[in-house]
C-alpha positions in Angstrom: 157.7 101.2 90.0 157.0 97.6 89.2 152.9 98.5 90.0 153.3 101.7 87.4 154.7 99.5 85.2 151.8 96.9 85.5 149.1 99.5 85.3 150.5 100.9 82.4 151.0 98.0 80.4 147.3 97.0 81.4 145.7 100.4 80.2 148.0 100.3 76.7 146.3 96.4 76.1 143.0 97.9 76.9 143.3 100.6 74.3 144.6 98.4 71.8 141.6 95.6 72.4 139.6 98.2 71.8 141.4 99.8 68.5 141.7 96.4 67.2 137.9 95.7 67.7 137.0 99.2 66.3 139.2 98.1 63.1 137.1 94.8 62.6 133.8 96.3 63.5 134.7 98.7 60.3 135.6 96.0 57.9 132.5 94.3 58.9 130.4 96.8 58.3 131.9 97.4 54.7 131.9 93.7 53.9 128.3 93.1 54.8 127.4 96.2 52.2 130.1 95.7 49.2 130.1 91.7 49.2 128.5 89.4 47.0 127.2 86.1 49.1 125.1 83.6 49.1 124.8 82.0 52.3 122.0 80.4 54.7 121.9 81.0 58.3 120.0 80.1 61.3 118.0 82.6 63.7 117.4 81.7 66.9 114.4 83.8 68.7 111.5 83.8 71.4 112.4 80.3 71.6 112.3 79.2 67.8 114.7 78.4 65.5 114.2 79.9 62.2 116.6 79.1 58.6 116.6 81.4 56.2 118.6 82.0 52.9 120.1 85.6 51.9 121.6 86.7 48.6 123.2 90.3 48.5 125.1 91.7 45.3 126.4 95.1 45.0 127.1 96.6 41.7 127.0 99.8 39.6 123.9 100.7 40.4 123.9 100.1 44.3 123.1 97.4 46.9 120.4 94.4 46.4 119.4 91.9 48.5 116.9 88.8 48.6 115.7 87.1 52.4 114.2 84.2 52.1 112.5 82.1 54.8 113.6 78.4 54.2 111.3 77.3 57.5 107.5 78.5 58.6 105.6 80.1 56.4 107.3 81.2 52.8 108.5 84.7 53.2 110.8 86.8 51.3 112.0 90.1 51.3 113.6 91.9 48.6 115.8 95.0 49.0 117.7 97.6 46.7 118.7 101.3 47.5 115.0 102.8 46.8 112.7 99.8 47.9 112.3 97.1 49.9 109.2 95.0 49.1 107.7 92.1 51.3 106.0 88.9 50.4 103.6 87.1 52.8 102.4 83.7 51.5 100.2 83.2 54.9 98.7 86.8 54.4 98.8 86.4 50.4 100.3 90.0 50.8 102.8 92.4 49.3 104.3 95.3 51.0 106.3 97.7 48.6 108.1 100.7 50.3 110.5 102.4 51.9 111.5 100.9 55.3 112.8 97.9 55.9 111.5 95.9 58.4 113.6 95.0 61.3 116.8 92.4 60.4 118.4 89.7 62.3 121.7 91.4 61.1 122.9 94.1 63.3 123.7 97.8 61.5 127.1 99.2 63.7 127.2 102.9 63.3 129.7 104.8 61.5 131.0 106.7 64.8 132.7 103.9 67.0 134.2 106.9 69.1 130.8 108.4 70.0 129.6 104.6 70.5 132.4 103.5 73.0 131.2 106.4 75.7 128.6 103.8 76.0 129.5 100.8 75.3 133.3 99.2 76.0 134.4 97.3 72.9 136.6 94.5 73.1 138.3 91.9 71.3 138.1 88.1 72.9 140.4 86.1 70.2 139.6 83.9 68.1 137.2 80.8 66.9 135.9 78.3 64.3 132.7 79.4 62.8 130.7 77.3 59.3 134.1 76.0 58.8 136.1 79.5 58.9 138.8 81.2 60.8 137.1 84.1 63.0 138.0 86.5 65.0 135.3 87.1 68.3 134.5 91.1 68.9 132.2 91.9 72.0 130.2 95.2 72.4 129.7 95.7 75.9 127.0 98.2 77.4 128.5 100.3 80.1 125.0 100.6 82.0 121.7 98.4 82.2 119.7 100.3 80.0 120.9 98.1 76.5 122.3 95.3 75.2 125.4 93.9 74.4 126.7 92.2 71.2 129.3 89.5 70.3 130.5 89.3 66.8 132.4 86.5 65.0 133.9 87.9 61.9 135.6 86.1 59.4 139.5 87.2 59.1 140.0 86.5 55.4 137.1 88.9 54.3 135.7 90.0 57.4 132.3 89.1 56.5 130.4 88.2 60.0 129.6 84.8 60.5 127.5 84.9 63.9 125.9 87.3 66.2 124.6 87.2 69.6 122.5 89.5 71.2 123.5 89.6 75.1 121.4 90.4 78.1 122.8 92.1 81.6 123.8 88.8 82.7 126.0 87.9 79.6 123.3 85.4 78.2 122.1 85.5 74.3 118.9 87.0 73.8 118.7 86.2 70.0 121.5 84.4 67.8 122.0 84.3 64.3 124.9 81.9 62.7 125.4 81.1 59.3 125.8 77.3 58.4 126.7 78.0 54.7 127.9 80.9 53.1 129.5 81.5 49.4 131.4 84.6 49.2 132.0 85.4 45.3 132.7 87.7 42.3 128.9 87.5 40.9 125.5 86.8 42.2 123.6 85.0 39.3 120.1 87.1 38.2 118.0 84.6 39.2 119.1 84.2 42.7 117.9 87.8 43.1 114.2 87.3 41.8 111.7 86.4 44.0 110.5 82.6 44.2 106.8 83.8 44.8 105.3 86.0 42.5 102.3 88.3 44.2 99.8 87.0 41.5 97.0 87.1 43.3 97.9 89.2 46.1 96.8 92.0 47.9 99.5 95.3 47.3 99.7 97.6 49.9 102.6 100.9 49.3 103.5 102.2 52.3 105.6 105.7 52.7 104.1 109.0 52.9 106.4 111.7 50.8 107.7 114.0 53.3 106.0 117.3 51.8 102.5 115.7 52.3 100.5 117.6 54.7 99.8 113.8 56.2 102.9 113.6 57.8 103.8 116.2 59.3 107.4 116.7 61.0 107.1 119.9 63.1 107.6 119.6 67.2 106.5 117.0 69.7 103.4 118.5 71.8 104.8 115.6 74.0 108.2 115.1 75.5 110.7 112.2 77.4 111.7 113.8 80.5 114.3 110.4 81.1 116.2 108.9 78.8 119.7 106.7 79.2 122.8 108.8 78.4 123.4 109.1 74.9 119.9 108.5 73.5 119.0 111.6 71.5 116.0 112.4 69.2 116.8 111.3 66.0 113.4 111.6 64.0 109.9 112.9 64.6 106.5 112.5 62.8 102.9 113.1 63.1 100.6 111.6 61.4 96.8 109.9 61.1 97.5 106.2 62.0 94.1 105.8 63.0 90.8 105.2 61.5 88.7 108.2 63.1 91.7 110.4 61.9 93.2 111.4 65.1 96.9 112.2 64.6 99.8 109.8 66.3 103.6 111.0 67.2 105.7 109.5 67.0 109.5 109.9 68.0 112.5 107.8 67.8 115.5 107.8 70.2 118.8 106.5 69.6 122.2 106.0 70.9 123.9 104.9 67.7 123.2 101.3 68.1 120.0 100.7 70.5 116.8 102.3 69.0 113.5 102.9 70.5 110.1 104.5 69.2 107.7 106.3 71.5 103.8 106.5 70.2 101.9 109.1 72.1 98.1 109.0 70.7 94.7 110.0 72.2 92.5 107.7 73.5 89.1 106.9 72.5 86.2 105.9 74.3 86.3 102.5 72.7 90.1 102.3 73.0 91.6 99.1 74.5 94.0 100.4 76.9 97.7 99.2 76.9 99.5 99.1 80.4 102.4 97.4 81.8 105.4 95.4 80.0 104.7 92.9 76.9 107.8 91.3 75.1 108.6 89.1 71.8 112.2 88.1 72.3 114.7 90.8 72.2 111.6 93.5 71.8 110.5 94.9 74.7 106.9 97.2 75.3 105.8 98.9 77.9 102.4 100.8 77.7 101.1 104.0 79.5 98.3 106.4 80.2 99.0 110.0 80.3 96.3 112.9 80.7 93.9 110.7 78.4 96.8 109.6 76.2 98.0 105.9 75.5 101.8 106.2 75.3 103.6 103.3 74.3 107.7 102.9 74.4 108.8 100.0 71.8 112.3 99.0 71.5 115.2 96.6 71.5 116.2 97.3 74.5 116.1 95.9 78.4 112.6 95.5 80.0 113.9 98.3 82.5 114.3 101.1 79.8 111.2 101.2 78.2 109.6 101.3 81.6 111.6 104.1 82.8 110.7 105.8 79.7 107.2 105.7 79.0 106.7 106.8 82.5 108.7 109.9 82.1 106.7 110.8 78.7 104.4 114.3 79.9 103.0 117.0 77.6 104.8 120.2 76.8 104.0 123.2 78.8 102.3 124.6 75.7 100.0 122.0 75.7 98.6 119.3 73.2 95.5 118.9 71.1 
């Protein structure tokens, strides 16, 4: 009886870690989207240390952001609900469109119950973090085919105040920490308007409407015969990406939290072939050749995924151009 009793009370703390850290995940998901801040943080990757300023306002007419690089090269990217443009001062470039390019802030899905099949979330207590209170939430992958997170998360407005991307072995891949941060009623104009102006520039406008003939969603001719449980398909295209006008496809696969983008193209006879595993950080490739085709499996993810991906990519039984 005494044993039940043990078990019991250890399976009833388990499920209530794991409400609990579903309820802060939540109210940090809302506070990064409906807060005003001002705050600068530090980004630690591939072995550098970057600083960078950000300055989000939400209002009547939606969400708007401004990244700025405060370290490097100056670089800033500015964000609202429609358009997200980039400015390169080493490049003397601008990049207007419609995806944003990828954020040391993590984006938890909406669906924690699908997401915990995967992953075992947690709450560890709590911590001092840039001089607040906060309360420490682990995501923990249940298999060696992702990556885990920990999450300090202020308890006053749940805004977060640190992330850590964590490897199989519980160390931090990539880290991001703020070292100041203003949470307020209104974000001043200015701080929203870009410090570098474009003059001079080269524009480039990316996006391709999806009723243009370029892009074309239909079906992969090509298909992953192993993925991780829980990846699914969650977008397609096909479209000329290169110069002699060949087509490329290119599918995503997620799991809700982990993404990763498989590019099947044809090779050329002038091609430089791709093969084996390259990295940058937390980003892990792994090239492929197929029948004549260079597949290539991109994605936040462990070394060990992509590989076992890209070399279960094969062509439909129908065939491919």
């Amino acid at each position: 009886m005494r044993w039940l009793l043990t078990a019991l009370l250890a399976v009833s703390g388990q499920v209530s870690s794991q409400d609990n850290a579903h309820r802060w995940l939540n109210e940090m998901s809302s506070a990064l989207q409906s807060l005003n801040y001002d705050g600068t943080f530090v980004y630690l990757h591939d072995g550098k240390l970057e600083t960078m300023r950000i300055v989000h306002q939400t209002g009547e007419h939606g969400e708007m952001e401004r990244l700025v690089s405060l370290t490097g090269s100056p670089r800033e990217v500015l964000r609202d609900d429609r358009i997200v443009t980039c400015i390169m001062a080493d490049s003397k470039s601008v990049t207007v469109g419609q995806r944003r390019p990828r954020q040391p802030f993590p984006v938890v899905p909406k669906d924690l119950d699908s997401l915990s099949r995967y992953y075992q979330l947690q709450e560890l207590g709590e911590d001092r973090m840039a001089g607040y209170v906060s309360r420490i939430i682990s995501i923990t992958p249940r298999d060696r085919f992702r990556y885990g997170y920990r999450f300090w998360i202020d308890t006053g407005n749940y805004m977060l105040l640190k992330s850590d991307l964590i490897d199989a072995d519980g160390e931090a891949i990539e880290q991001v920490m703020f070292t100041h941060l203003s949470v307020t009623n209104s974000i001043p104009v200015t701080a929203l308007q870009p410090s570098l102006t474009g003059d001079g520039y080269s524009w480039t406008r990316q996006g391709v409407d999806s009723h243009h003939p370029a892009a074309r969603p239909g079906s992969p001719d090509w298909v992953v015969k192993r993925l991780p449980v829980g990846f699914e398909l969650t977008d397609f295209q096909r479209k000329p990406m290169r110069k002699d006008g060949a087509s490329v496809e290119h599918m995503v696969f997620s799991d809700g939290l982990a993404t990763m983008s498989v590019y099947v193209e044809k090779l050329g006879p002038d091609d430089k072939v791709f093969q084996g595993l390259s990295n940058m950080g937390a980003m892990n490739a792994y090239g492929a050749v197929v029948d004549d085709h260079q597949v290539t499996v991109i994605g936040e993810v462990p070394p060990a995924t992509v590989q076992m991906v890209a070399s279960s990519v094969g062509a439909h039984e129908s065939g491919h151009d």
